[in-house]
N, C-alpha and C positions, 0 to 999 in steps of 0.2 A: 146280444151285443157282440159274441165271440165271434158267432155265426154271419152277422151285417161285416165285421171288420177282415174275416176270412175272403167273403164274397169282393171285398173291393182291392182286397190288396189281386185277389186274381185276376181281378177285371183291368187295372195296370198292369200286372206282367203280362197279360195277353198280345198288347200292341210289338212288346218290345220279344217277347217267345216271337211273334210273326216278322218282324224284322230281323231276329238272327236267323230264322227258317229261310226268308228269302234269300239274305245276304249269302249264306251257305248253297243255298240251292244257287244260285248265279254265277259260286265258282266251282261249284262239279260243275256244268254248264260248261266253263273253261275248261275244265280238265279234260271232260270226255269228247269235246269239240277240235282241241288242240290239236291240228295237222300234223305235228310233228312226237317225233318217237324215238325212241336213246337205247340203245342196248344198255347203259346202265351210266350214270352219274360220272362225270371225269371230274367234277370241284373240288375241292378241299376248302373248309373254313380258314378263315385267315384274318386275325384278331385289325389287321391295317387295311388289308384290301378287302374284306367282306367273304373275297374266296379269290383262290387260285388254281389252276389245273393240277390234279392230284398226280405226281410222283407214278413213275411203274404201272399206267394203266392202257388199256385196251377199250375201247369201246365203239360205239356208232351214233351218227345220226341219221335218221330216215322222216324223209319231207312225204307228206302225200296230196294230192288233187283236194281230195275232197276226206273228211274223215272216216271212211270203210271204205276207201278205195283204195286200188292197188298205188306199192309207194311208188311215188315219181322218181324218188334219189335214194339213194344208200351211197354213205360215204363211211368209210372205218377213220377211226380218231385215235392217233397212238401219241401216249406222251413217257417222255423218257424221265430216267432217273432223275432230271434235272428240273425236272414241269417243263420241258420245251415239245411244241407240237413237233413230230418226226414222222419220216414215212412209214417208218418199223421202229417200236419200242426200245430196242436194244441199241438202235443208234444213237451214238456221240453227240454231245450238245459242238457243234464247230466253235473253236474260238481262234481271236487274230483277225474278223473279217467283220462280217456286217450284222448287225442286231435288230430284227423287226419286228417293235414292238404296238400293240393296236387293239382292234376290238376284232370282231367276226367279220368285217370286210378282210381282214389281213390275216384271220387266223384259218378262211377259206371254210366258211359255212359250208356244208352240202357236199364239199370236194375232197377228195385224197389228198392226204398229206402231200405226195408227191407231186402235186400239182398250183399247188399256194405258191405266189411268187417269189418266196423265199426258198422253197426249193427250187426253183427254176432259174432264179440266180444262181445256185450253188454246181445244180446239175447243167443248163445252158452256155453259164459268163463263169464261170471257174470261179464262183466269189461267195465262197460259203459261207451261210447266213444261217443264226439262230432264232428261232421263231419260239416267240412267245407272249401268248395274245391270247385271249380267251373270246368268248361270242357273251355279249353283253356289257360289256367289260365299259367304263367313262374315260376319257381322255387322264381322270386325276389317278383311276387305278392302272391305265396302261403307263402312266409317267412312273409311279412308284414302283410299278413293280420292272421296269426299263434300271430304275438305281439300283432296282437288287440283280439284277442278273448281268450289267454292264464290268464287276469288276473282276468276274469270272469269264465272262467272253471275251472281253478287251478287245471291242469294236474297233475299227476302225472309221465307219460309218454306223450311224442308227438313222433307222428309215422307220416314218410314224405318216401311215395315211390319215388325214382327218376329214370324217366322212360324215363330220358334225356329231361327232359322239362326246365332242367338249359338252355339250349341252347337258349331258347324262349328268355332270359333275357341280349341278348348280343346290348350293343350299341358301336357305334364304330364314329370316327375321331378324329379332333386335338384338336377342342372344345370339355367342356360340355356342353353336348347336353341340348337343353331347349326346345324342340317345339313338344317330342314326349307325346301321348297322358297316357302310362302306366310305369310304372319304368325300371329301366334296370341298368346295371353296366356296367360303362365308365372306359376305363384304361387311365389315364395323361400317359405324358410324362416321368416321373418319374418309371413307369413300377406300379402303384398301381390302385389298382380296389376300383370305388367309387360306393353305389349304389344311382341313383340316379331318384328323385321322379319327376314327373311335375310339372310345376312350379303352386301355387297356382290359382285356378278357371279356369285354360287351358282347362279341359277336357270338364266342359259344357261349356264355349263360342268357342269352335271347335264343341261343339256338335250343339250348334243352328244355325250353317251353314251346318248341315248333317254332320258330320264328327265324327265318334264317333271312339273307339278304335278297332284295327285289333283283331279277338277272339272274339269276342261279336257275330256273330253268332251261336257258340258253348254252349249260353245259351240264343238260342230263338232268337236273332235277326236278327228272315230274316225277313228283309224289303226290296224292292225295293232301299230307299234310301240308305242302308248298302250299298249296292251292286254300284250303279250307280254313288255314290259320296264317302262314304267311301274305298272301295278299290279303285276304281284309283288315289284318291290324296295319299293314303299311298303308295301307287306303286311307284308314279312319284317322291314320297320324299325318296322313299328307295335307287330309281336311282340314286338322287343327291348325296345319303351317299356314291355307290357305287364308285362313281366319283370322291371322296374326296372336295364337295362342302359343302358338310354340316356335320353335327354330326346326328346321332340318329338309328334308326332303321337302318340296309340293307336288313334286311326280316324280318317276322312277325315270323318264326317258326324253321327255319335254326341258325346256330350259325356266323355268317358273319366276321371273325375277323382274323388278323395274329396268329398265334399258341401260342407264347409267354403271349397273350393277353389272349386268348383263356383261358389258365393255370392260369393267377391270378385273373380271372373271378371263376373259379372252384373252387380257394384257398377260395376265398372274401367268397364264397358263401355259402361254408361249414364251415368255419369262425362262420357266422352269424349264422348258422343252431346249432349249438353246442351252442354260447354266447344265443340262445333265449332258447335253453334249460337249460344250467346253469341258467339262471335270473329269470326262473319259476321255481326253486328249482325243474327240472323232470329229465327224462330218454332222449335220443334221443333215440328214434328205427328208426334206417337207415336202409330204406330197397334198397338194390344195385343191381338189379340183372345184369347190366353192366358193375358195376366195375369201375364206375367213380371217387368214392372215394376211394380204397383199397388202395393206394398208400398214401395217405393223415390221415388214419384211423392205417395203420401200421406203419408211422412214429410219430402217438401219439401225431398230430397236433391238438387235441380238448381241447373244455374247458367242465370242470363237466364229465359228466357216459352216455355213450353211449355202445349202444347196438347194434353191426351192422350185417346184414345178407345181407352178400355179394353174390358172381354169386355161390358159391357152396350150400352155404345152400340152396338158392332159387332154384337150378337146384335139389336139393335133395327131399325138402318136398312143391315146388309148381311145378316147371316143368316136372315131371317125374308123379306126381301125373294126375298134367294136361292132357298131352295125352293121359290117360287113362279114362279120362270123356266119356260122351256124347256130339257130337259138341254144340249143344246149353247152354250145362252147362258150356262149356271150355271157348268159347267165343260166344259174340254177333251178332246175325248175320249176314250175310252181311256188319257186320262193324268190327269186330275183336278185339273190347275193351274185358275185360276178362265179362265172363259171370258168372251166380250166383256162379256154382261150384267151380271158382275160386277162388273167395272172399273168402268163407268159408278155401281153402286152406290156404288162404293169413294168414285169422282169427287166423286159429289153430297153426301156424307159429312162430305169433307173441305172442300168449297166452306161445307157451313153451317157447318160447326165455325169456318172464318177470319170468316165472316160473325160469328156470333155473338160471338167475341171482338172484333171491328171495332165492335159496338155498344155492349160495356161499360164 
């Protein structure tokens, strides 16, 4: 009997040993495949945003073609005392000027510090700008962490490219959600979008079980462990959103949500993007080149002075500009984040646009 009850409990765990074996094997798979390569982690855990660029660090990104080929990019990634991207570590975070807060379109994937449009305001228009953006980063963590760093700059303007990385920020079920590791905005039942933060010290006690936040490879964190433990528990929890079992994430990058939902997500979000630039007495420079807010910005829904460059402007004086580059100036190689030339487009952009408004 001992021996019949032995044999069958093995013959169950056999299915489920071969489904962790694959599921593991699928993300070495990722890991060793992964084009891209970090002289070492620039994150920091961050119990509100999931993570933020670590203080006093040094490091690199390096893109490649194909995975054993020679790298296409190497760009050095310096961030200052402050967590702001700089071109040298020991540089000053600027304050009194302009504040560019975002994801890896604006934190300048691939590029030198010195070439992100935020330095090129600073060094080109005489309009120094603090950069502080991460690569992976959701519109709800680049807002939050824009409130923390706005009372120490004392922008004048904040400039937020939206490159549809609102999407990043969508959580969804019946509950609020409480078990996701980075913020997100939940719509109730009432049809209202909350945004809403992890619950306090979630993020490092998930983290010293290996589980840290979806996106944190994007600034350095390849580790084995990302890979082998944090992606497949976020996977398997994205499932149970999918299912309607739980609340939180349904993907780390997709927008996962009924369309209704979707709409007062967008509302909430640019809501907040205008209320953080009124409450730093600045500008928003909305930069659109999608057209996710043109509908929202023409019906005159903001609070305070905003300046917005929607898909026209930006098809006028960066996309047009743009194909006329050299490919390595237009974009990044092999990875297609905008490269230096574009920045500079970006830069000069946004310098007339303040100009222009400064003369009316």
């Amino acid at each position: 009997m001992t021996k019949t009850l032995a044999f069958w409990v093995i013959m169950m765990l056999v299915p489920l040993v071969l489904l962790i074996v694959a599921v593991e094997g699928y993300y070495l798979y990722g890991y060793l495949s992964l084009r891209a390569d970090y002289c070492r982690s620039f994150a920091r855990l961050d119990d509100q945003l999931g993570w933020d660029l670590a203080p006093d660090t040094e490091s690199c990104v390096i893109g490649r073609a194909s995975v054993f080929g020679e790298p296409a990019f190497r760009a050095d990634v310096h961030i200052n005392r402050d967590g702001a991207r700089v071109a040298a570590r020991d540089e000053p975070t600027p304050a009194g000027g302009l504040l560019a807060i975002g994801d890896s379109w604006t934190f300048g994937y691939g590029i030198e510090g010195k070439d992100t449009f935020a330095a090129r305001l600073t060094a080109d228009h005489d309009r120094p700008t603090a950069l502080f953006a991460s690569p992976a980063y959701s519109g709800a963590q680049a807002l939050l962490l824009g409130r923390r760093a706005a009372p120490a700059v004392r922008p004048r303007a904040i400039i937020y490219l939206e490159y549809g990385f609102w999407g990043r920020a969508v959580c969804s079920g019946d509950e609020r959600p409480t078990a996701m590791l980075k913020p997100c905005y939940w719509v109730d039942d009432q049809g209202t979008a909350h945004l809403v933060t992890p619950p306090a010290e979630h993020v490092r006690r998930m983290a010293a079980f290996g589980m840290k936040p979806g996106g944190m490879v994007g600034a350095g964190e390849k580790t084995l462990g990302y890979f082998l433990v944090s992606r497949p528990v976020a996977k398997f929890r994205q499932a149970l959103v999918r299912l309607g079992l739980t609340s939180g994430f349904a993907d780390d990058f997709a927008a996962v949500a009924p369309k209704e939902q979707l709409a007062a997500i967008k509302q909430a979000h640019y809501r907040n993007l205008t209320e953080l630039a009124a409450s730093a007495g600045a500008t928003l420079v909305l930069i659109d080149p999608t057209g996710v807010y043109d509908t929202m910005v023409a019906n005159g829904t903001n609070s305070g002075s905003i300046i917005y460059l929607g898909q026209i402007r930006w098809h006028r004086e960066v996309g047009l500009p743009l194909s006329k580059l050299p490919p390595a100036q237009a974009r990044v190689p092999s990875d297609g984040h905008f490269g230096p030339g574009a920045h500079r487009l970006i830069a000069a952009m946004i310098d007339r646009a303040l100009d222009q408004t400064a003369k009316k």
